[in-house]
N, C-alpha and C positions, 0 to 999 in steps of 0.2 A: 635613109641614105646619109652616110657620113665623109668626111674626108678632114684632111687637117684644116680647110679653111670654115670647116663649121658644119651644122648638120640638119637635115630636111626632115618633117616627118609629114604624111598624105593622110587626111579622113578627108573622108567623101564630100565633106564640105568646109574646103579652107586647108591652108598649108601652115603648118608652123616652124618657122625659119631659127636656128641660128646662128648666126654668122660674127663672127672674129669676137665670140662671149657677147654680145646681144642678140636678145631674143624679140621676133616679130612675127605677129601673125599678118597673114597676105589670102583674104578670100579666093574661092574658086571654086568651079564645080564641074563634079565629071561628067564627060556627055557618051553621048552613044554616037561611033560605035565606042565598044569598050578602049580602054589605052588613050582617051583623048580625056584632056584636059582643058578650060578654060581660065587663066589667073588673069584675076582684077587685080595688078599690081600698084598701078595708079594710085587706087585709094588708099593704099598703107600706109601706114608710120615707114615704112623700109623705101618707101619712092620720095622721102622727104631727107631721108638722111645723106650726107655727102661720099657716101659707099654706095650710094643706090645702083650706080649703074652694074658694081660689081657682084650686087646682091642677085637680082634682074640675072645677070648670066649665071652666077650659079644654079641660081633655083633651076632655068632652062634648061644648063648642062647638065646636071641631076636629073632632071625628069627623060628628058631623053636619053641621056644613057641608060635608064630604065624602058626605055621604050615606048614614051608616052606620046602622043602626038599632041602639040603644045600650040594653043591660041592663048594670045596676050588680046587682052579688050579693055 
């Protein structure tokens, strides 16, 4: 998923993020049922940076616009 503020890609385990030309990876793991997501965003390098919060909604807005059903933990 992309857009001009940067771009998401999803494996099954972990999300890799980039946003305004940096790149971050942000763990996570799909559950059941299907479409649902858990992101450990917390423990990133992306929850330290002072973008974090904007980072944080993107990722969310992205996943749900896909459809995902999103738990932050």
């Amino acid at each position: 998923m992309s857009s001009t503020e940067g771009e998401l890609r999803i494996a099954r385990v972990g999300l890799s993020v980039s946003f305004h030309g940096q790149q971050y990876d942000i763990d996570s793991e799909m559950l059941n049922p299907p479409m649902s997501i858990v992101i450990y965003f917390q423990r990133s390098l992306a929850a330290k940076t002072g973008d974090s919060e904007q980072i944080r909604q993107f990722v969310l807005d992205a996943l749900e616009f896909r459809g995902f059903k999103v738990e932050l933990a």
